[in-house]
N, C-alpha and C positions, 0 to 999 in steps of 0.2 A: 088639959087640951094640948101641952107643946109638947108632952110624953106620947099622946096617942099619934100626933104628928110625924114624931121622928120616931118611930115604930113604925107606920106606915110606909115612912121613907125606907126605912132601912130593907123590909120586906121587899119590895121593888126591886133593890138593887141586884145589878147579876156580878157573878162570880169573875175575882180576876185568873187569865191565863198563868197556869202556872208555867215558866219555862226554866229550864235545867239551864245550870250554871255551862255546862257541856254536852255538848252534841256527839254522837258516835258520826259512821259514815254516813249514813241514809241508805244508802243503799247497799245488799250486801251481794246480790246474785242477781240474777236475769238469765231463764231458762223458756227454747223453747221446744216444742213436743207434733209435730206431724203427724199425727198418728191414725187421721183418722180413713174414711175407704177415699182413693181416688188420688190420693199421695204418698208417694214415697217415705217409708219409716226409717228411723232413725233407731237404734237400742233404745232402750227402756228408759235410759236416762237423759234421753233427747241431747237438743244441742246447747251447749254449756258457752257462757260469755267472758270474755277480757277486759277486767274495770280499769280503766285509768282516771286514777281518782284528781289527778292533777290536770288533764287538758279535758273532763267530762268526759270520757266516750265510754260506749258496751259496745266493744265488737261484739257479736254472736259468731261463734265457732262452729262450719259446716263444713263437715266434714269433707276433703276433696276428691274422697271417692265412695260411694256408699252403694252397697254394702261395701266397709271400709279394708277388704281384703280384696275387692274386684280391681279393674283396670278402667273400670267407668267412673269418667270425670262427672263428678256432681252440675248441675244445672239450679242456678236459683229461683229462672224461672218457674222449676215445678214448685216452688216452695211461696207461693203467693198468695197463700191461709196457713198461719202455723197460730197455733196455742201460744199464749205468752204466759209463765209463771214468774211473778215477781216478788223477790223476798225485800222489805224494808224493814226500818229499825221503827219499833213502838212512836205514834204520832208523825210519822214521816209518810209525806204525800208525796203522790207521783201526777200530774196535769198534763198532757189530758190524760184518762184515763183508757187504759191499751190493754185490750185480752185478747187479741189478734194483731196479727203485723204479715205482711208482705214482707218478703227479704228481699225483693227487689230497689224497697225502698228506702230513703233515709228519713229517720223522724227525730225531733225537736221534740223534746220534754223537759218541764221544772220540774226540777223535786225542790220540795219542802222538807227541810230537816227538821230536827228534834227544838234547835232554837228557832224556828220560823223564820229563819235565813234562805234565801230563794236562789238556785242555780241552776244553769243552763247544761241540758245532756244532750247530746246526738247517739240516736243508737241505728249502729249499720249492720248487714250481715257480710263476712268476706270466706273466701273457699278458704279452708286453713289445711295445709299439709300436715300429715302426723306427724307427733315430735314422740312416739313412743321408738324405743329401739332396746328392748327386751329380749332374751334367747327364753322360747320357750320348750326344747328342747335338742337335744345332743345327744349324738348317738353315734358308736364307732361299728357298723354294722360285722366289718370281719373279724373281730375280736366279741360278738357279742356284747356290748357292754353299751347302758344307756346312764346318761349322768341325772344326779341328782340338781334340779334347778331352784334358787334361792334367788326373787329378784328382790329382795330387798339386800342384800347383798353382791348385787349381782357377781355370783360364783354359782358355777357347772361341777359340779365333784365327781369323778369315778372314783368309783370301788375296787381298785385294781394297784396295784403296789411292782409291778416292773416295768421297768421305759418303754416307754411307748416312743416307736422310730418310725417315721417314713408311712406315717397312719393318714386315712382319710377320717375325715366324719358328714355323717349328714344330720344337717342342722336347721331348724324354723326359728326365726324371728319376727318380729313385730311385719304388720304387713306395709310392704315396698320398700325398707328398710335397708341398709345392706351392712355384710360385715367384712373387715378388714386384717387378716388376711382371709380369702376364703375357703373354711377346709376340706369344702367339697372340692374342689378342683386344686389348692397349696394344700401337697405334705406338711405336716409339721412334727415334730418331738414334742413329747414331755417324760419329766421324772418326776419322784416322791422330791417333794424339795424345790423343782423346779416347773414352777405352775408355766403354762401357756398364756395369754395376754390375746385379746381379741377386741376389737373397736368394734361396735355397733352405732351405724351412722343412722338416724332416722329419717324419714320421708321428705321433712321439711329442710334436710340436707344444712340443720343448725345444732341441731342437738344430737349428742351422742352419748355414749357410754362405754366405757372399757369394763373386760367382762373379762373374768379369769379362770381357766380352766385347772382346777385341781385333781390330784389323786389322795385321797383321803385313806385311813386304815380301816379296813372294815372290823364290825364286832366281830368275837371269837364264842364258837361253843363254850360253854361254862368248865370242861376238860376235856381231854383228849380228842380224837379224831370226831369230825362229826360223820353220824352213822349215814353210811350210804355213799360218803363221797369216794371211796377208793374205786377206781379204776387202770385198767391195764393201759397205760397210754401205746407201747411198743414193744415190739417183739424183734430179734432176728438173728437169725442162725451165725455163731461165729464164723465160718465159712463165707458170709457175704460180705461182713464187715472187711476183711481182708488178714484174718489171721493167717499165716499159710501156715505154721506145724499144730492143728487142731486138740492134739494128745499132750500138746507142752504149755497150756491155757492151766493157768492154777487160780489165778484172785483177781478182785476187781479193787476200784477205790474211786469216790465222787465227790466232786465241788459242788458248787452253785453251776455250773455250766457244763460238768464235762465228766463222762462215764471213762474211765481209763482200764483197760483189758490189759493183765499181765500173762507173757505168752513167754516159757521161763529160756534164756538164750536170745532173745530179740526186743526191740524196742518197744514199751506198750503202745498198744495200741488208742486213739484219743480219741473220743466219740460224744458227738451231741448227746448232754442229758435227757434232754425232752424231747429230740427225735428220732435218734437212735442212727445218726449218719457218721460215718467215719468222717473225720477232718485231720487227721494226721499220727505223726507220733513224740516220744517225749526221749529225749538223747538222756543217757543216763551215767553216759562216758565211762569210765573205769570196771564200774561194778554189774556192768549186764555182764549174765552167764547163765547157763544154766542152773547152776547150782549156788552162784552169787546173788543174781536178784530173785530167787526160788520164787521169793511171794511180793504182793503189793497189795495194802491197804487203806484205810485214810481215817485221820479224826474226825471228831463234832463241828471242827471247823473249816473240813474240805483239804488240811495240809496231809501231803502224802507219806505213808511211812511203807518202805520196803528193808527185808531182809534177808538173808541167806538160810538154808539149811543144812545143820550140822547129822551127823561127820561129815557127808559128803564134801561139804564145804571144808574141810577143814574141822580144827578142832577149837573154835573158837565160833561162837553164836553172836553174828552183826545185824543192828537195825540201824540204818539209813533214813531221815527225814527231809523232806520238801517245803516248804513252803507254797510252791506253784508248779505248774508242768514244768515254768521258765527257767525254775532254778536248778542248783547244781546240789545233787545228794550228800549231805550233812552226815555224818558219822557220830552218833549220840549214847548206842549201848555197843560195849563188847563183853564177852562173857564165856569165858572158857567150858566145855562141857563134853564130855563123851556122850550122853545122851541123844537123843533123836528128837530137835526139834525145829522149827521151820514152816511144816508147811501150812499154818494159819499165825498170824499174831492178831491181838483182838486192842484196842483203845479206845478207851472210855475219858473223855475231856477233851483237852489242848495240847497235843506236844511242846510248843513255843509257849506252855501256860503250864497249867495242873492237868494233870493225867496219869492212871495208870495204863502200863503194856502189860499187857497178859500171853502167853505162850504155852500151850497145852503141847502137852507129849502125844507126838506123834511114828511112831513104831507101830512095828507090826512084830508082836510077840504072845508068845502062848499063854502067856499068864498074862498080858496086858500090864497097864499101869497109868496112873488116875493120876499121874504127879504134873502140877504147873508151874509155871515162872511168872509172879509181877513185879518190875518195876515202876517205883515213884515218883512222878517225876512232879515237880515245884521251880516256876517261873523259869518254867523252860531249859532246868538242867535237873539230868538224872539225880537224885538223891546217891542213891549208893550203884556200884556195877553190879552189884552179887546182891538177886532179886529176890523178894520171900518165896520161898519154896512152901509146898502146900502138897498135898493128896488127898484125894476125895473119898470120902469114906459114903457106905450107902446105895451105890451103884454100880455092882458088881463087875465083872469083865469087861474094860475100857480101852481099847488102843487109836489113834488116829481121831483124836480128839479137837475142840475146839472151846476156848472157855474167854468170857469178858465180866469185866468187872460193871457192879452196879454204883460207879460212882471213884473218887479218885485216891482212897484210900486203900494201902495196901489187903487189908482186913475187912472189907468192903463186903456184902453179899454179889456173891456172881450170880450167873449162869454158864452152863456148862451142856455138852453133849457129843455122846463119840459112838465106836462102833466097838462091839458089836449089841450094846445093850440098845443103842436108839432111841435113848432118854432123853430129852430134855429137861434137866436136873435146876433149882433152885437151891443152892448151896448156902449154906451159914457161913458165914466168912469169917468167922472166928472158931469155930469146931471145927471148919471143914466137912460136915455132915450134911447130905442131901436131904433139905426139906419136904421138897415135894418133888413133885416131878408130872411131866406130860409126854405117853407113852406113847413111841412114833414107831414101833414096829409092826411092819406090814408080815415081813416072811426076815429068811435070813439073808437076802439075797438084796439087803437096800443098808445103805449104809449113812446114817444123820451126823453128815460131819462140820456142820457151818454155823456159825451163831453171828448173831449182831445186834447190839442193842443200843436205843437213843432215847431220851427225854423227847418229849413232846406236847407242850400246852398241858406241861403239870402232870403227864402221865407217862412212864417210860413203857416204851414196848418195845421186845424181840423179836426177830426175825430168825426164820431157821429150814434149811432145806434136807431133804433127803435125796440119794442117787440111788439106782440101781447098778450093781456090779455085774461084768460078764455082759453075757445074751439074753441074760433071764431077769428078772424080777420085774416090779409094775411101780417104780419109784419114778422122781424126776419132780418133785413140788418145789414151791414155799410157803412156809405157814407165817403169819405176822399176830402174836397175842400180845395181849396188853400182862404189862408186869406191876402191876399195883401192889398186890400183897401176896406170899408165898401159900398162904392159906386156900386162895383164889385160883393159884398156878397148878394146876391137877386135870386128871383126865387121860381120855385114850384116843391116838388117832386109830378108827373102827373102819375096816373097808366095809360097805353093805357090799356083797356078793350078788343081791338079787337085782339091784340098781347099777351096780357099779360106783354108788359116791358114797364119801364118805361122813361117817360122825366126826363132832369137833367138841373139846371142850369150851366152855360156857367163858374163857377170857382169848377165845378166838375172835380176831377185829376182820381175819381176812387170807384166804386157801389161792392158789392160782387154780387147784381142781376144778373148781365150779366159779369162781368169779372171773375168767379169763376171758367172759363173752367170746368164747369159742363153740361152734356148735358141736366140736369134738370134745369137751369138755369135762365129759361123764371116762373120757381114755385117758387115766390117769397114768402120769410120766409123758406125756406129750412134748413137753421142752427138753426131756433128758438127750443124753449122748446116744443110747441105745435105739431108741426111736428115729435117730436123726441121721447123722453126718457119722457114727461108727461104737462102738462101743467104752466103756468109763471104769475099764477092770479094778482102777484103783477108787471108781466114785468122788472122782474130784468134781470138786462144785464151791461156788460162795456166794454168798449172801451178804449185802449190804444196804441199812437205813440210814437216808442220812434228810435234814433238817435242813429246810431252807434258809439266807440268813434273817430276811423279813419275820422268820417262826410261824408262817400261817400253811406252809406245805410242807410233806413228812413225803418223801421218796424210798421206795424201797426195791432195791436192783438183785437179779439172780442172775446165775450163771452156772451150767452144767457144761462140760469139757466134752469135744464132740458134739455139742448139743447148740443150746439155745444162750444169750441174754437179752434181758429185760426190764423194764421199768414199769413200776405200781407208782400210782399218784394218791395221796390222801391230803385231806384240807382240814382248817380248823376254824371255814369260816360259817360265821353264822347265818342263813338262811330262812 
C-alpha cells in the first residue's frame, strides 16, 4: 500500500527548471524591414539596431536619407508599421510580445534571459547619419588610368610606375561623404615609393578613414615584348627640331628623358624622349668639332659615350664618357691607329660598370674590310687601351660598317652589318664567322649601316636601319628583330613590287614600313634624307634601343641625316 502510494506521488510530480549556471546576452539583434506597398523601402537588409547592453537600449538605425545616396531627409513618420525581426538566445523571452513597432514611438520591454533574471529595455528609432567613408572608385581620366580598389585595406593601386605631377582624379565615395584633400579640384603628386594619403570623412562627420593611394608594378609578359604593344609615338624632321647644318647630323644617344641629336661641329642637340620637343643643348667644352665629337652614343644605362674620327682627327682614336647632359666629357680610350674608324661606336652594358665598346671599320675602299675594335671595360675602367682586334670572315665585301657586342665579353657573339653587302650578320665571337645573317638588300643603291642592341625582359633584340644613297634608291627604314638564338636569326628583307610592302623574317618584332600608322606607309623610305629635307650621299643614319630604368618599356629611336627622327615605344606589360 505505501509503495503504490509513493509511486503515485511520484507520477504527479512536474519537472524542475533546469537553469544554466550562465546566461549569454538575451538579446543579440533587433532588425526592422518596411517593405511592404505603401511605405518607403529600405535594402534588403532593412534597418539594423545599436545594443547597449549596459544602460538597456536598441536604437534602430534609419537611415537619414533613403534612398541613402539621395539628398532626401528620411521622415519617421512614414515609418509607423515596420516588421520587427528579433534574434534571442535559446529560452530567452521578450514581453510584450512586438512584430510591429511604429518608429515614432518609444516602447518598454522585459526580456527574460537564459537564468530567468528579468530587465528593463527601451527600444527607440533615431535618423542615424552614415558612418560609411569608403572610395569606391578612382580614376585619373587624362592619363587613362583607373585604380584598383581594396576596401578592406583601404588602398587605391595604379598600374602605372612614373610620377604622377600636378594630376587631377575623379573619385566616388561612400554617399555624402567627403574626402580630404580633394583631387578633383587639389593637384596632387605621387611616385613608386611615395603613396598619396587621403582622409575620407563620413556622413555622420565622426568616423573617418585614411585611404592611400599607390602605384604598384604591374605583371610582365612571360618574355619579351608583348605582341602588339609597339607603336610610333613621334616623328619629326631634323630641320624643325632646330638642327641648322642638316648634312653634319651623324648619331643619336638616350636616357630615361632625353633623345640627344649629334650634329658633328655644334652642340648636340637635347630633345624630349617621349615628345619629341627640343629643350635645349649639352656644352661639350673642348672637344666639340667636327671631326673631334664625330659621333655620340649612349649605354644600357643612358650614360653618354662620344668620340672622334680618325685620321681626320688625328692619328690617335678618342672616346669620351658622360655620365649625364650635366656633366663634363671623361676621356676613357685612346688608341693610336691609321685606320679609319669613328663613325659608329656600338656599347653593350655600363661604361662606369662592365661593358664592352665596339668600333667597326669604317672606309670606303675597294676591297673593303670586316676588321673591328673592342674594348673591355670592368668597374668602370678600360681593361687594356689596345682593343681585341677581330675580322669577320663570311660576309663578303664590307666597308662603313657598324657592329655590337652581345654581352660584355670581349669574345662575345656580336652583331654586325655594313655596306655594301647589307647583312645583318650574327657572328661567332670566337671564329669570328658569320653564322647566320638577315638579308636587307633592296638594290645597290641603300646602304644598312646602323646596328643597336639591348636586353629586354629576358630577350635581347636589335635594331637596324638602311639609307638610300644619292637621288635614287627606296631605303630610309628601321627594322627591330628579336635576337634569341642565331639559328632563328635568318631570312630576307623581300620588297613585293606588286604591293609595294614588304617580306620579313619570322624574328621580326617590328618594320617602321608598315607599322608607322602612316597612311603613306606602303612608300617605303618615307623618313629618309632623300624624300625629305635633301639628299644622304654618304647614307648616314642611327639607330638606337634603349630600356627604361623601371624595365617595363623598350624604346627604339632612328635617325636618317637630311631626313627624319623618331621614336618607337614597346612594353612589357601584361594585359
Amino acid at each position: 500500500m505505501l509503495l503504490a502510494v509513493v509511486l503515485s506521488f511520484t507520477a504527479c510530480q512536474e519537472p524542475e527548471d533546469l537553469v544554466p549556471a550562465i546566461a549569454n546576452k538575451g538579446i543579440n539583434s533587433l532588425t526592422v524591414y518596411p517593405t511592404w506597398e505603401g511605405y518607403h523601402t529600405a535594402d534588403a537588409s532593412g534597418f539594423t539596431s545599436k545594443i547597449d547592453y549596459e544602460k538597456h537600449t536598441i536604437t534602430i538605425q534609419v537611415p537619414y536619407n533613403i534612398p541613402v545616396e539621395s539628398d532626401v531627409v528620411t521622415k519617421l513618420e512614414d515609418y509607423t508599421k515596420v516588421w520587427m525581426l528579433v534574434n534571442l538566445d535559446d529560452n530567452a523571452t521578450l514581453e510584450p510580445k512586438l512584430t510591429t513597432l511604429d518608429l515614432t514611438q518609444t516602447y518598454k520591454v522585459t526580456l527574460t534571459d537564459q537564468k530567468k533574471q528579468k530587465s528593463e529595455w527601451t527600444i527607440k528609432a533615431v535618423l542615424a547619419k552614415s558612418s560609411a567613408c569608403d572610395i569606391e572608385s578612382f580614376a585619373i581620366p587624362s592619363l587613362g588610368l583607373s585604380a584598383l580598389i581594396d576596401k578592406s585595406a583601404a588602398s587605391a593601386s595604379l598600374i602605372y610606375f612614373e610620377e604622377l605631377q600636378n594630376v587631377f582624379a575623379d573619385v566616388v565615395i561612400s554617399p555624402h561623404a567627403t574626402i580630404v584633400p580633394d583631387p578633383a579640384t587639389t593637384a596632387f603628386w605621387c611616385a613608386p615609393g611615395a603613396p598619396k594619403k587621403f582622409t575620407v570623412i563620413a556622413q555622420d562627420g565622426v568616423t573617418s578613414r585614411e585611404w592611400v593611394l599607390q602605384q604598384t608594378e604591374p605583371a610582365r609578359v612571360e618574355e619579351g615584348i608583348r605582341p602588339g604593344s609597339a607603336q610610333l609615338l613621334w616623328t619629326a624632321k631634323l630641320s624643325s627640331l632646330g638642327v641648322s647644318t642638316l648634312n653634319m647630323t651623324t648619331g643619336i644617344a638616350v636616357t630615361d628623358d632625353y633623345l640627344i641629336i649629334n650634329t658633328r661641329g655644334e652642340d648636340p642637340l637635347v630633345v624630349d624622349a617621349q615628345k619629341g620637343t627640343t629643350i635645349g643643348t649639352i656644352n661639350l667644352g673642348s672637344i666639340k668639332g667636327a671631326t673631334s665629337s664625330y659621333y655620340m652614343t649612349s649605354d644600357h644605362k643612358g650614360h653618354l659615350v662620344i668620340n672622334n674620327r680618325v685620321p681626320d682627327d688625328g692619328g690617335v682614336f678618342r672616346v669620351w664618357r658622360m655620365r649625364d647632359i650635366n656633366s663634363t666629357p671623361e676621356l676613357f680610350i685612346e688608341f693610336p691607329t691609321t685606320d679609319v674608324y669613328g663613325d659608329h661606336v656600338s656599347v653593350w652594358g655600363d661604361v662606369y660598370g662592365d661593358a664592352t665598346v665596339q668600333a667597326a671599320y669604317c672606309g670606303w675602299t675597294s676591297t673593303g674590310t670586316t676588321s673591328n675594335l673592342t674594348w673591355t671595360v670592368k668597374g668602370g675602367q678600360t681593361v687594356d687601351m689596345n682593343p681585341y682586334w677581330c675580322q669577320i670572315s663570311g660576309v663578303g665585301g664590307w666597308t662603313n660598317g657598324d657592329a655590337i657586342r652581345l654581352g660584355t665579353d670581349a669574345t662575345a657573339d656580336f652583331l654586325a652589318c655594313g655596306y655594301s653587302m647589307n647583312q645583318l650578320s650574327w657572328v661567332d665571337g670566337t671564329t669570328n664567322a658569320a653564322r647566320t645573317y638577315i638579308n636587307g638588300v633592296l638594290s645597290g643603291n641603300e646602304g644598312m649601316k646602323a646596328v643597336d642592341a639591348v636586353p629586354f625582359n629576358g630577350v635581347n633584340y636589335v635594331a637596324a636601319t638602311m639609307e638610300s644613297f644619292f637621288t635614287w634608291g627606296v631605303a630610309g627604314d628601321m627594322w627591330v628583330f628579336e635576337a634569341k638564338f642565331p639559328q632563328t636569326f635568318s631570312g630576307e628583307l623581300i620588297q613585293n613590287t606588286a604591293t609595294g610592302l614588304m617580306e620579313y623574317p619570322d624574328c621580326t618584332v617590328f618594320n617602321l614600313n608598315n607599322d608607322d600608322g602612316n597612311e603613306n606607309s606602303n612608300c617605303y623610305g618615307f623618313y629618309g634624307g632623300r624624300a625629305n629635307d635633301g639628299v644622304n650621299s654618304n647614307a648616314i643614319q642611327d639607330v638606337k634601343l634603349h630600356v627604361t630604368s623601371d624595365g617595363y618599356f623598350m624604346y627604339g629611336y632612328f635617325m636618317f641625316c637630311n631626313g627624319y627622327v623618331g621614336c618607337v615605344q614597346f612594353d612589357c606589360i601584361a594585359q
